[in-house]
N, CA and C of each residue as an Amber inpcrd file, in Angstrom:
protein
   246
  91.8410000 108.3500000  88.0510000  91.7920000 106.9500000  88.4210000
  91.0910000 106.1270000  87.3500000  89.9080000 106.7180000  86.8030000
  89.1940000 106.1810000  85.5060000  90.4390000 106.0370000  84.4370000
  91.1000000 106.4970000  84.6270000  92.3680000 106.5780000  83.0100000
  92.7970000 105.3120000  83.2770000  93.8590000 105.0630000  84.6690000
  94.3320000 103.9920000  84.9260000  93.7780000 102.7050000  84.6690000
  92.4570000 102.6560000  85.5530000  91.5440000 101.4070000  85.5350000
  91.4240000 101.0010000  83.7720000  90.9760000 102.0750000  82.9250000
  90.8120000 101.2070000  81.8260000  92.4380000 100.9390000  81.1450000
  93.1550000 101.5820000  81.3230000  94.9750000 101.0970000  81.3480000
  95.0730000  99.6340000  81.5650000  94.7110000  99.0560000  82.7110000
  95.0810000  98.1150000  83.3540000  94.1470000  97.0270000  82.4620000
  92.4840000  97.5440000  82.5400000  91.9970000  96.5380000  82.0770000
  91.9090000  95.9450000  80.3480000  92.9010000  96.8570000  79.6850000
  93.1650000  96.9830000  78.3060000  94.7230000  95.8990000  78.4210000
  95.4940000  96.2940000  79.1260000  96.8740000  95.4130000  79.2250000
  96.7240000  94.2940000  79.2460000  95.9060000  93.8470000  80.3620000
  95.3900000  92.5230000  81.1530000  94.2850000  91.8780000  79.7860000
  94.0800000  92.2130000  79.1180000  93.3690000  91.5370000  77.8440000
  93.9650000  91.2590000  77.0790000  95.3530000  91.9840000  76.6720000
  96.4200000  91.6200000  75.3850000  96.8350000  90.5530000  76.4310000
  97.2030000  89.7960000  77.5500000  97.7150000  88.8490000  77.8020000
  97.1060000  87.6520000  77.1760000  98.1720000  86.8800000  76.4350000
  97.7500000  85.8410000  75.9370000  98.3250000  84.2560000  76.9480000
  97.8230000  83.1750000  76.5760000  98.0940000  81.7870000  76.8880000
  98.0740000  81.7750000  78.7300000  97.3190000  82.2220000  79.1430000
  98.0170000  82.5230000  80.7680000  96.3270000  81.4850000  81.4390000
  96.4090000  80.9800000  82.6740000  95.5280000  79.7380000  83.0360000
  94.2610000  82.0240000  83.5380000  93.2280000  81.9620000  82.7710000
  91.6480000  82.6640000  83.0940000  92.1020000  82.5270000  84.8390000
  92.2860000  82.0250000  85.5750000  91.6820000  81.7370000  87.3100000
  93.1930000  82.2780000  87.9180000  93.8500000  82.4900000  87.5030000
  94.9280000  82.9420000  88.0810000  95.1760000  84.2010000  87.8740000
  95.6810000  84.9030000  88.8050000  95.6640000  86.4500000  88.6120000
  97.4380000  86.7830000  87.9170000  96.5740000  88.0580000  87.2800000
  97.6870000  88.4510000  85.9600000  98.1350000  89.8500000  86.3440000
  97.5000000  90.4780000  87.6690000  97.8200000  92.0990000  87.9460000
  97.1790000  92.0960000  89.3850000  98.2080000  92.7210000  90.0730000
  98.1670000  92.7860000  91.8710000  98.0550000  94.4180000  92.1490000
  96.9000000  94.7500000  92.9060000  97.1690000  96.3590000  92.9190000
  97.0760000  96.1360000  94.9560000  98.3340000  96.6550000  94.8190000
  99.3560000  96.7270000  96.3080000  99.3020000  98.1150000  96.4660000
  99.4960000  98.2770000  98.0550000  99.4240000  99.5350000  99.2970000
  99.8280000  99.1220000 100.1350000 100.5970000 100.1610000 101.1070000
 100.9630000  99.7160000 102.2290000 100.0020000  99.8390000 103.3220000
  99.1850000 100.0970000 103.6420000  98.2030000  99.8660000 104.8290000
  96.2650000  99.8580000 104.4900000  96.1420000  99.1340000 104.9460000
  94.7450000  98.6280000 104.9330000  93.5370000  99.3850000 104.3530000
  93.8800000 100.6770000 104.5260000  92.5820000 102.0150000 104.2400000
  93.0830000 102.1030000 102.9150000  94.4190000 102.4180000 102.4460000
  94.3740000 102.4320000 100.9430000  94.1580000 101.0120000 100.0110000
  94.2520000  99.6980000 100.5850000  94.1310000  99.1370000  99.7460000
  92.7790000  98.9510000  99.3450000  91.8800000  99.5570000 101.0760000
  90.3480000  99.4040000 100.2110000  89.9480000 100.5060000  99.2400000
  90.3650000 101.3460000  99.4000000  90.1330000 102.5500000  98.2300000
  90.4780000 102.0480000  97.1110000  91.3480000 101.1820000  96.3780000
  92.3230000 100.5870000  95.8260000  91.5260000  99.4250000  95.1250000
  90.8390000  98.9440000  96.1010000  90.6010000  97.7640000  95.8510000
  91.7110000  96.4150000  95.4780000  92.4470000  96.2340000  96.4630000
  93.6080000  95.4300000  95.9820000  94.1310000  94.8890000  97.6430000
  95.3010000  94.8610000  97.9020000  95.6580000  94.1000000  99.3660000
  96.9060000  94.5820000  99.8110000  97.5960000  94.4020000 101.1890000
  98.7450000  95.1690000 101.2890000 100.2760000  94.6660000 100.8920000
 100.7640000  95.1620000 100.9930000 102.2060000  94.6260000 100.5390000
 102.5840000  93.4620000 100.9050000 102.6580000  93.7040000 102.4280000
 102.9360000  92.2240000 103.3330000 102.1060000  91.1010000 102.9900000
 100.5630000  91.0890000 102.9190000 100.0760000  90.2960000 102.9920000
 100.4380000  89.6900000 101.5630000 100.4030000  90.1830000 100.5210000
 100.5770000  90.0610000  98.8240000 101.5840000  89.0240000  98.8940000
 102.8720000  89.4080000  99.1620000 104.0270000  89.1820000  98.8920000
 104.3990000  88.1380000 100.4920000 103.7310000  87.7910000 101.2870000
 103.9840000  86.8980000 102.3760000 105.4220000  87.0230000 102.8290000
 105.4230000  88.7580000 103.4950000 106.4250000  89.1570000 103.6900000
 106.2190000  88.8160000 105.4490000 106.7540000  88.0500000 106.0390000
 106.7910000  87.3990000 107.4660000 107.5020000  88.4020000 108.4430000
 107.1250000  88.8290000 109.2640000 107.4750000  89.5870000 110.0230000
 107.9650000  89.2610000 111.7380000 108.2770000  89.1110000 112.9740000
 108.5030000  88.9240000 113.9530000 107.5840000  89.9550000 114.8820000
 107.6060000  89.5480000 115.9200000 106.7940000  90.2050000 117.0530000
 107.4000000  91.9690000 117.4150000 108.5740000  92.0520000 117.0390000
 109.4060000  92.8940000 117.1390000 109.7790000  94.2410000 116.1600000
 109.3030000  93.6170000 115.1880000 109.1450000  94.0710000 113.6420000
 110.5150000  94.7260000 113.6580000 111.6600000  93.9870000 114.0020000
 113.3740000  93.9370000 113.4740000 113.9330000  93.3870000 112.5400000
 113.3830000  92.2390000 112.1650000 114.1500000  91.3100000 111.5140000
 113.6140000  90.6300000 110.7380000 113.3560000  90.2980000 109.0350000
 112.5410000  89.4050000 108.4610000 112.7990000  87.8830000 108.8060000
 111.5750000  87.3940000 109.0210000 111.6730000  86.1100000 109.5300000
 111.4880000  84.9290000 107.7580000 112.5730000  83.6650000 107.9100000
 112.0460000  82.7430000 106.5340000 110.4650000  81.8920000 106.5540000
 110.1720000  82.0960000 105.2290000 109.1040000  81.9840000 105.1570000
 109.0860000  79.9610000 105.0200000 108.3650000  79.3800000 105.1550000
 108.0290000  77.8470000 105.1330000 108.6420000  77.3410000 103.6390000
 109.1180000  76.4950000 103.1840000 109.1430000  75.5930000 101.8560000
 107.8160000  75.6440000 101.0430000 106.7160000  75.0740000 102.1080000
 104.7620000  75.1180000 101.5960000 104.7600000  76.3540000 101.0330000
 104.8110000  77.7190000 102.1240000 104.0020000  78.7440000 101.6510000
 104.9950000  79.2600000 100.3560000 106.3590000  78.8380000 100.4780000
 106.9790000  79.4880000  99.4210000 106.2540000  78.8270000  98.1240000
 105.9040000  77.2300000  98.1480000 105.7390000  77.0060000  96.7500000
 104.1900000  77.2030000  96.5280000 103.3860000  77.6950000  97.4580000
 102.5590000  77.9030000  97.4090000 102.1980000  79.5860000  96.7860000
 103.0190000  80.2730000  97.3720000 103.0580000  81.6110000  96.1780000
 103.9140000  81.5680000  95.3140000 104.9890000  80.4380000  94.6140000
 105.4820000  80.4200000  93.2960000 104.0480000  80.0880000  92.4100000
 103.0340000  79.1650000  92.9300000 102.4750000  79.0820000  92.0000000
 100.8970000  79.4800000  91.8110000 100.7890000  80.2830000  92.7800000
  99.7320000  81.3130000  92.7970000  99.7770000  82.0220000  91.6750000
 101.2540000  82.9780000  91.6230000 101.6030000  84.0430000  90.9610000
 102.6560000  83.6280000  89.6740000 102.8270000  82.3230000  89.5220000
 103.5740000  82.1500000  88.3030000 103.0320000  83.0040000  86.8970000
 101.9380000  83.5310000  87.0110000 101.0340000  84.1110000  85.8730000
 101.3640000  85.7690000  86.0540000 101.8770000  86.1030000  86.9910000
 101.5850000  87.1980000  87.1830000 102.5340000  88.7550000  86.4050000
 101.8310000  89.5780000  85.4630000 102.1470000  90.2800000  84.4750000
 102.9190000  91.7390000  84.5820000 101.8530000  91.8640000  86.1620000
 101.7540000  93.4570000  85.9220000 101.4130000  93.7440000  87.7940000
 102.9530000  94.4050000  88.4060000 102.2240000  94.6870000  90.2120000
 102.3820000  96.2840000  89.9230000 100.8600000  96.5460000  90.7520000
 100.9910000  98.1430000  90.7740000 100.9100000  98.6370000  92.3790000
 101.6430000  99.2030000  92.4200000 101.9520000 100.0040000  93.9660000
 101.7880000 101.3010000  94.1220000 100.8590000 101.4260000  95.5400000
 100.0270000 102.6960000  95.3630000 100.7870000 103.3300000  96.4820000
């Protein structure tokens, strides 16, 4: 895991011209216990993947929240999935 971490934090430094406050690398899991090991967040929540009460059918997400994660993540370089 030490190999990776300095992987990531060596990549994420050659990025050039990108806004410092915006994130440049997402480390994704699918359920809650790995993302804290992880240190990172889950898929769904990341990616504002909307779900129904039923968990059948993806539900559309708002106009807001859509342009609201175009420009969260317009910076974004590098997703790692655990």
């Amino acid at each position: 895991m030490c190999i990776i971490q300095n992987m990531l934090r060596y990549y994420t430094k050659q990025i050039t011209n990108v806004d410092p406050l915006k994130p440049k690398m997402m480390k994704l899991a699918y359920t809650g216990k790995i993302t804290f090991n992880i240190n990172g967040t889950t898929i769904h929540f990341a990616l504002i993947v909307p779900l129904n009460k039923n968990l059948t059918k993806l539900n559309a997400i708002s106009d807001e929240r859509h342009y609201i994660f175009i420009k969260t993540y317009d910076q974004l370089c590098l997703l790692v999935i655990d």
